[in-house]
C-alpha positions as a Markdown table, in Angstrom:
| # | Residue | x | y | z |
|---|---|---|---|---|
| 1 | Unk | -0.6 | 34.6 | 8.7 |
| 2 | Unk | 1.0 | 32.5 | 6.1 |
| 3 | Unk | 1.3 | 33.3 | 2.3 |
| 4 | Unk | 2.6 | 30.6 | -0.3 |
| 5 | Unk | 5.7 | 31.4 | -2.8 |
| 6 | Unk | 7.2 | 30.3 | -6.1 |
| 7 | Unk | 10.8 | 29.1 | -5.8 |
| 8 | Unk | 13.1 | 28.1 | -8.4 |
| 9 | Unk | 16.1 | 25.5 | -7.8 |
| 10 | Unk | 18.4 | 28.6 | -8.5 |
| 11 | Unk | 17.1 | 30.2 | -5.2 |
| 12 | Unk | 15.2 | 32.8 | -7.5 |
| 13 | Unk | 11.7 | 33.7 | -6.6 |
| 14 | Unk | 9.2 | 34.4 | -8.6 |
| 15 | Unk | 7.5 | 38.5 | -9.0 |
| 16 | Unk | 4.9 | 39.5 | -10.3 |
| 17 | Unk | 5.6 | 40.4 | -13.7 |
| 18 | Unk | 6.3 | 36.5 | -14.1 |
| 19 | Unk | 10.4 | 36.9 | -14.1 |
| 20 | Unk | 12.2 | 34.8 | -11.4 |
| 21 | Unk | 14.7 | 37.5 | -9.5 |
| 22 | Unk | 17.2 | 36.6 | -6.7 |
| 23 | Unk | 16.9 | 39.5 | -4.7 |
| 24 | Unk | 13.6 | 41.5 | -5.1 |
| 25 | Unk | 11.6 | 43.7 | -2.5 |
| 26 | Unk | 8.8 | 42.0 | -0.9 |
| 27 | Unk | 6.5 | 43.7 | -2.5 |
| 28 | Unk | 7.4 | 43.0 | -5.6 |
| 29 | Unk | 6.8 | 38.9 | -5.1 |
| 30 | Unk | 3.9 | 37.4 | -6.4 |
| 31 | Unk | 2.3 | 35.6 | -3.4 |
| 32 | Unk | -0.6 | 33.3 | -3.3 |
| 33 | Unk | -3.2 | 33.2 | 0.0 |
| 34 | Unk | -3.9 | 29.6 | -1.0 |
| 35 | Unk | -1.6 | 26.7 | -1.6 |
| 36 | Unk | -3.7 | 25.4 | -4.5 |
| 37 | Unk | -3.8 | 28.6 | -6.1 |
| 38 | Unk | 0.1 | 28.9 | -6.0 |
| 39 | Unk | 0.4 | 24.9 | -7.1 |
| 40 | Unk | -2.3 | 25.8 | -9.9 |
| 41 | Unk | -0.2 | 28.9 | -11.3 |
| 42 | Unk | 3.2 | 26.4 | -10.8 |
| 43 | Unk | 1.4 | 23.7 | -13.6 |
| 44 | Unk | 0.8 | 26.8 | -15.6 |
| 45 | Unk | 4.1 | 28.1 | -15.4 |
| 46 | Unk | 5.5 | 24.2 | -16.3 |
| 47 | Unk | 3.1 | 23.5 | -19.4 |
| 48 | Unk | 4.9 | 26.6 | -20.9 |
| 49 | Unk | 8.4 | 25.8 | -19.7 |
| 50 | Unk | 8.6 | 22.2 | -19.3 |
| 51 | Unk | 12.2 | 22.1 | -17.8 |
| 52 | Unk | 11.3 | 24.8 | -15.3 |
| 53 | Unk | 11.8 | 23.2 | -11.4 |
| 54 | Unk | 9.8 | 25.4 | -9.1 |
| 55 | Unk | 8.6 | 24.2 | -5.8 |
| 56 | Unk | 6.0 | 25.7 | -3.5 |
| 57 | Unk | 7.1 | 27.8 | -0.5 |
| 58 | Unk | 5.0 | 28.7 | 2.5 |
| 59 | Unk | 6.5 | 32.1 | 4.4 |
| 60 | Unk | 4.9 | 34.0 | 7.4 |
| 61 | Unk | 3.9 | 37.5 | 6.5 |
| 62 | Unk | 5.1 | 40.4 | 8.4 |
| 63 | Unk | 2.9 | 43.0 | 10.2 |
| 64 | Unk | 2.1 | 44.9 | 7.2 |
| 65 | Unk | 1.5 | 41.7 | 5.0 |
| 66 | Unk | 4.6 | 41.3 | 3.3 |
| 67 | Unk | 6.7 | 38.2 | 3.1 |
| 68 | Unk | 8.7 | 37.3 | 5.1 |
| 69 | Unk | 12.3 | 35.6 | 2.8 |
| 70 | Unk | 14.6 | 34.0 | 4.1 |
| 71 | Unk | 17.8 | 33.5 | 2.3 |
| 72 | Unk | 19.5 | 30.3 | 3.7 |
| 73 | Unk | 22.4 | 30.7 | 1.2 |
| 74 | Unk | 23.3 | 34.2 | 2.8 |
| 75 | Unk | 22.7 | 34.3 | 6.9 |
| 76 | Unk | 24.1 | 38.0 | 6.7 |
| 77 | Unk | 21.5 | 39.1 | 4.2 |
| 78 | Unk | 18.3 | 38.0 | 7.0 |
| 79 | Unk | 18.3 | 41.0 | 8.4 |
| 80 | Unk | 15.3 | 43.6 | 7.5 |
| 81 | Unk | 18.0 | 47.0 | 7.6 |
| 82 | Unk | 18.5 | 49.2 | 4.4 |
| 83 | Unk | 21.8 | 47.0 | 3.4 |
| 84 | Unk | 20.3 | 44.2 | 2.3 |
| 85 | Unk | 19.1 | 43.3 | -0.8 |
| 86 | Unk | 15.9 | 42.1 | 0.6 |
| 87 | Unk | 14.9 | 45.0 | 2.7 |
| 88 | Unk | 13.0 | 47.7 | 1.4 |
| 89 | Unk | 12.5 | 51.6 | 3.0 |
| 90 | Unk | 9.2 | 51.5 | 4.8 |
């Protein structure tokens, strides 16, 4: 299954309290099920901040629905272990 992201040019993704974080648990991202609903909240987001460059990013979703990041900047940071930024206890 495949979920749609919001990704800044900073590498930052967007949660869902509207702030764009670098590292975040995957929980905490907003994610759209639709692309046009993730496009649709992108116009939103630009009509308030006109200089904000966002793009659309589809991930897979892990067993229990979460995204699934990866950080191209960081290979060592990939990993889903309790050392990286990106993992969270389960």
């Amino acid at each position: 299954m495949v979920a749609y992201l919001l990704k800044n040019t900073a590498a930052e993704y967007l949660d869902k309290h509207g702030e764009w974080l670098r590292s975040a648990a995957r929980t905490a991202l907003a994610q759209f099920r639709h692309r046009d609903e993730a496009l649709n909240h992108l116009i939103e987001l630009n009509a308030k901040q006109p200089l904000l460059r966002a793009a659309v990013v589809e991930v897979q979703l892990d067993a229990r629905q979460r995204p699934i990041v990866i950080d191209e900047s960081d290979p060592a940071s990939n990993s889903d272990c309790a050392v990286s930024d990106l993992a969270e206890l389960a």
